[in-house]
C-alpha positions, -999 to +999 in steps of 0.1 A: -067-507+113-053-525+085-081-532+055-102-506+067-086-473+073-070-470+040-103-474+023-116-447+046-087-418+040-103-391+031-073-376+010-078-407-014-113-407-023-113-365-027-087-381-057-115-402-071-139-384-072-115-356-090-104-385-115-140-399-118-152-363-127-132-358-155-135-393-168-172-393-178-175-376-211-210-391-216-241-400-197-238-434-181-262-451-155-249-477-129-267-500-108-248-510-073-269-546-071-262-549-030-282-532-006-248-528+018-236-512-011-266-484-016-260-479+025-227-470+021-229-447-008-257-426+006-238-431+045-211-415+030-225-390+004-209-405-024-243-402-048-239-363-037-203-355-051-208-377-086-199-358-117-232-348-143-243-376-163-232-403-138-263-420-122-264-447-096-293-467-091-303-494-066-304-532-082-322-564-060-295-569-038-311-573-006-321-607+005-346-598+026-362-576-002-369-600-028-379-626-010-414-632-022-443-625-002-459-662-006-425-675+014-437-652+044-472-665+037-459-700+040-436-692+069-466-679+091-492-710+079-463-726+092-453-709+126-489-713+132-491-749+137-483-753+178-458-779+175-433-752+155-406-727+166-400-710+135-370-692+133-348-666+114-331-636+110-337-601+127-351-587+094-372-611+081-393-611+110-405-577+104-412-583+062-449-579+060-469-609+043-507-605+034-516-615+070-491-596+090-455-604+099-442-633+117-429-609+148-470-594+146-478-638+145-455-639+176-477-615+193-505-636+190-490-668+202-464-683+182-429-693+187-409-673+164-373-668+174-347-646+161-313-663+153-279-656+143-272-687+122-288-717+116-269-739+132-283-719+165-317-729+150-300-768+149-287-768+184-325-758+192-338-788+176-312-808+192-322-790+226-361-795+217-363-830+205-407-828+207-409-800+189-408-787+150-378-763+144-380-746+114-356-727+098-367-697+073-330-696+045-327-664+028-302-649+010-280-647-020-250-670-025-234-658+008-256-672+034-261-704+014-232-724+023-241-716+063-275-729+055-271-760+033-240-769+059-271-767+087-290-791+064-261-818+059-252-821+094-292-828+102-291-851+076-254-869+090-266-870+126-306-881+113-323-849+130-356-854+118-375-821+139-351-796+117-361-783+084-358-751+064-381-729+041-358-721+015-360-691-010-324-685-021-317-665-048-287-661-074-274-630-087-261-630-122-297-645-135-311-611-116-285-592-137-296-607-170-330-604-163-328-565-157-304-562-189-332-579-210-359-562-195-383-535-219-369-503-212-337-513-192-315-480-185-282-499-168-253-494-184-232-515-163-227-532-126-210-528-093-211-562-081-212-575-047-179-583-031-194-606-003-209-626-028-181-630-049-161-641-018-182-674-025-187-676-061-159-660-074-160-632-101-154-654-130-193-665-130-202-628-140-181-632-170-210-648-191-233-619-182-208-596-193-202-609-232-230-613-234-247-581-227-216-568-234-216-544-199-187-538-174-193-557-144-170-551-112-172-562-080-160-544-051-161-535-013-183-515+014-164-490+024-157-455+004-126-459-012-137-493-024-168-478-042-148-452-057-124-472-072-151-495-082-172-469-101-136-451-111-130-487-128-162-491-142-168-455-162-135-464-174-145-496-190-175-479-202-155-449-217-130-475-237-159-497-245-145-528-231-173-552-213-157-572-189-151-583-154-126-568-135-124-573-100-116-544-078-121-564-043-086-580-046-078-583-004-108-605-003-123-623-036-107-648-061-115-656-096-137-689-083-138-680-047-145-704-025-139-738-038-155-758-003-182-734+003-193-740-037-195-777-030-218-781+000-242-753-016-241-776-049-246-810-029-276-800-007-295-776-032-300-771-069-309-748-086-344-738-097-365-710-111-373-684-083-396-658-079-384-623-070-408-602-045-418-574-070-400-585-099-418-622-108-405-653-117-369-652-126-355-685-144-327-705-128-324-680-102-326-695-068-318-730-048-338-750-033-332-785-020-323-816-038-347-845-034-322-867-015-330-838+019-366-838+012-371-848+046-358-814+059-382-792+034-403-778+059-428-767+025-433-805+019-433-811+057-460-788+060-479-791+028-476-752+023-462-750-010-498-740-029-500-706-010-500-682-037-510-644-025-509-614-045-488-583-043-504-552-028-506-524-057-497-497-035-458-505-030-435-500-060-407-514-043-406-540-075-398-510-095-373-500-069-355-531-073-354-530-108-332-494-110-368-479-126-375-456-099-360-442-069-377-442-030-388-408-031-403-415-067-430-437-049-461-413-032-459-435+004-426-429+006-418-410+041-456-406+048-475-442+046-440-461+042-417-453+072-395-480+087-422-477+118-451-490+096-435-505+063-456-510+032-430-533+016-397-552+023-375-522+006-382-501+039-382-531+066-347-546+056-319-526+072-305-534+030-330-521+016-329-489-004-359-470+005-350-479+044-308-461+032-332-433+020-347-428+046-323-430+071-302-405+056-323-378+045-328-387+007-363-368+004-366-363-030-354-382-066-324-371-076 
């Protein structure tokens, strides 16, 4: 299949990894920021045949990960109230709040459904008309434009029963705030090549200079990765901090121009807090005051729920490249994608649920 087999030959990436072993002279850590990345290295075994000195680590790149746990809070206050159908995707109904999850809140009574898109959770409001429907929007910059498109054609056709909980999140403020963090061990970035299909690459380009770190986005599949971490060490080797984009088939320097404008007219941007990391400035959306009537935290009067972390999951730490899964002592025994301690092991992203799944059982 054309676009996918070629990135899969086997021939080719036994190459890069030959070329990427003898083009690290010198220690360098790298921090893949998406969670489909981390899935695909460890699917593949591509953290197993690296050359000495070359270290991956896991960045915040799951959606469902960093979503903080006072927007699951709010989302069950909400689903609560009788008049609701809350909805959202698979994952995010398993991500355990303070009281539960809202699949454990289903059990006990209330409408939560599992959608594919939001506009499935708009036709449901349209189908509905006496009831609440509420969307929960997650995400980076790639599920934004679905879910700010939802909002504008409420707000076009007056649907007044739709509304979303929003916690969106950006990715370069993520980047910076790891960079500039005490102790901060990343060298450079494998960005997300999904995300850049939206945004672009050029947007990484101030996080680059600077922090002066090579940032390159790339694909999923193996060959991708390679030539993506092939690219970077070579950056890092010639000292040259850029952005070079190695996702060519799919991404453009400002990627895509429509999407970009229907995210910028329905949301703006905001400070966000990260689950595990804290408040992050200018890091997320949320909506502009002229769709305040389809905020379902001002519809609800939810927005002072404020709960705090549980100490035992150090999936913050996770996030942040500072440990690995197996680093963490629930990890495999209290933590198991059958009875999650934290979003890193519920999200089919997330890195200690890619550690798990494939047999990772000790730091490496």
């Amino acid at each position: 299949m054309k676009y996918l087999d070629e990135f899969r030959d086997p021939v080719l990436a036994r190459s890069l990894v030959e070329r990427l072993r003898r083009a690290v002279t010198r220690p360098w850590t790298i921090m893949e920021i998406c969670g489909g990345q981390t899935h695909s290295i460890l699917r593949h075994g591509i953290d197993q045949v690296l050359p000495p000195g070359l270290e991956l680590v896991h960045g915040p790149g799951c959606p469902v990960c960093v979503t903080p746990l006072e927007t699951i809070d709010r989302a069950l206050a909400v689903a609560a109230r009788p008049e609701v159908i809350l909805t959202s995707f698979g994952d995010m109904l398993r991500v355990p709040g303070s009281r539960g999850s809202l699949l454990e809140a289903r059990s006990r009574g209330a409408d939560v459904r599992m959608v594919y898109s939001p506009l499935e959770a708009l036709a449901l409001a349209r189908a509905n008309p006496e009831r609440e429907v509420v969307f929960l929007a997650v995400g980076f910059e790639t599920t934004a434009p679905g879910n700010a498109m939802a909002v504008h054609a409420a707000a076009a056709s007056r649907l007044t029963n739709y509304s979303q909980i929003v916690s969106h999140v950006l990715v370069p403020p993520a980047m910076a705030a790891i960079l500039e963090a005490p102790g901060n061990r990343v060298n450079a970035f494998l960005a997300a090549g999904h995300v850049c299909t939206v945004t672009g690459w050029r947007m990484y380009e101030p996080v680059a200079a600077k922090h002066r770190v090579p940032i390159v986005p790339t694909g999923f599949e193996p060959v991708d990765i390679l030539e993506g971490l092939l690219q970077t060490v070579e950056l890092l080797e010639s000292g040259q901090p850029r952005v070079v984009n190695r996702y060519g088939r799919a991404v453009l320097p400002d990627g895509n121009p429509a999407a970009r404008a229907v995210v910028d007219q329905v949301y703006e941007v905001c400070d966000r807090k990260w689950r595990g990391i804290g408040v992050i400035p200018a890091s997320g959306l949320r909506l502009r005051e002229a769709y305040a009537a389809w905020d379902a935290e001002r519809k609800f009067a939810v927005t002072d729920i404020e709960p705090a972390e549980p100490e035992q999951c150090v999936a913050g730490l996770i996030l942040q490249g500072r440990l690995k899964p197996a680093d963490c002592p629930a990890f495999g025994r209290e933590c198991t994608p059958q009875s999650p301690l934290g979003a890193t092991m519920v999200s089919s992203e997330g890195a200690c649920a890619a550690w798990y799944r494939y047999g990772r059982r000790s730091p490496q």
